[in-house]
C-alpha positions as CSV (number, residue, x, y, z in Angstrom):
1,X,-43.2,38.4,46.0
2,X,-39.6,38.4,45.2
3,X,-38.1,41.2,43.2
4,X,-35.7,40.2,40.5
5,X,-32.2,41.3,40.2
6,X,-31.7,43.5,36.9
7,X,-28.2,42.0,36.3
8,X,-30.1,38.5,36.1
9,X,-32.3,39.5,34.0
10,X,-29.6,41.8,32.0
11,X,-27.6,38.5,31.7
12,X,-30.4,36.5,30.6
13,X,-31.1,38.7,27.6
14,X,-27.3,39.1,26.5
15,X,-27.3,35.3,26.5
16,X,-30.3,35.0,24.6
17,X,-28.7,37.8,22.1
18,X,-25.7,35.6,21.6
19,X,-27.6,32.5,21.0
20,X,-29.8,34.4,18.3
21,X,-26.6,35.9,16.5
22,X,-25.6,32.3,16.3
23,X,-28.1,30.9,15.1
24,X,-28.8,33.8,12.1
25,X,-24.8,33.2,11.1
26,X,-25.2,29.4,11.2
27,X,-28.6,29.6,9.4
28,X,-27.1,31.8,6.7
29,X,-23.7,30.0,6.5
30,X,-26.3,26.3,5.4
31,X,-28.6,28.8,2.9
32,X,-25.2,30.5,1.1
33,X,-23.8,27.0,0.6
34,X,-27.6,25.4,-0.6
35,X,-27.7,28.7,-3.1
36,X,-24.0,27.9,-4.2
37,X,-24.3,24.1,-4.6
38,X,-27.8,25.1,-6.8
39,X,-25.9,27.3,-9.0
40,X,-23.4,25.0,-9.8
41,X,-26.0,22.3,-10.6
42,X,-27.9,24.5,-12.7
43,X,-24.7,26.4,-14.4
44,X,-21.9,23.9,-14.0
45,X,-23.5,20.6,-14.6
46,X,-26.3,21.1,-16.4
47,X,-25.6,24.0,-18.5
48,X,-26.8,22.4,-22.0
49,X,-29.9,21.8,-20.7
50,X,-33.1,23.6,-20.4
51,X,-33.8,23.3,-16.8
52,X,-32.2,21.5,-13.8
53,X,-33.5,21.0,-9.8
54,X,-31.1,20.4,-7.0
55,X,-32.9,18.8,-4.3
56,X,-30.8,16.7,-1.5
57,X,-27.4,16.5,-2.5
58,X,-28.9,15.2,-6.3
59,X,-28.7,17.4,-9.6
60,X,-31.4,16.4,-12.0
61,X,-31.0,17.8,-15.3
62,X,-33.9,17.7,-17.8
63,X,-34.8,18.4,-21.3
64,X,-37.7,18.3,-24.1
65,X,-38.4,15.1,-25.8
66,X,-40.3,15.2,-29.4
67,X,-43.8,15.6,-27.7
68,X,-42.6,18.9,-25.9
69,X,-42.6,17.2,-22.5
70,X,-40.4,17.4,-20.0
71,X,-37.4,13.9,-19.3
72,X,-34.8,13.5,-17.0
73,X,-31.7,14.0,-19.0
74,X,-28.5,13.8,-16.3
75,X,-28.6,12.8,-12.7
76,X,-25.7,14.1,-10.7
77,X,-25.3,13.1,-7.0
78,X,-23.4,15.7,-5.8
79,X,-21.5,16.1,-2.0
């Protein structure tokens, strides 16, 4: 059997490093700017209402009707 050169395999692993620390910046970088576009739904655009839900680019905003239930108030698409 073949012994492996410990600069390929040193190589291999810095790579691997680099592509991790990539993705874990690129992942955070797309949760930061989900968290801040939910904020501004939630503060911003729906601020007079009770509760509001960004889900895929759309801001629903909802408040009580008479029976205590739950209605969509203000939709929002937002880019």
């Amino acid at each position: 059997m073949r012994k492996i050169n410990w600069k390929i395999v040193a190589i291999i692993f810095i790579v691997l490093f680099v592509v991790e620390t990539l993705f874990w910046i690129w992942s955070t970088a797309i949760y930061n700017s989900e968290l801040d576009k939910n904020n501004e739904c939630l503060y911003d655009i729906c601020g007079d209402y009770v509760d509001a839900w960004y889900e895929e680019d759309i801001c629903t905003c909802y408040e009580y009707d008479m029976t205590g239930d739950l209605i969509v108030a203000k939709n929002k698409y937002m880019k």
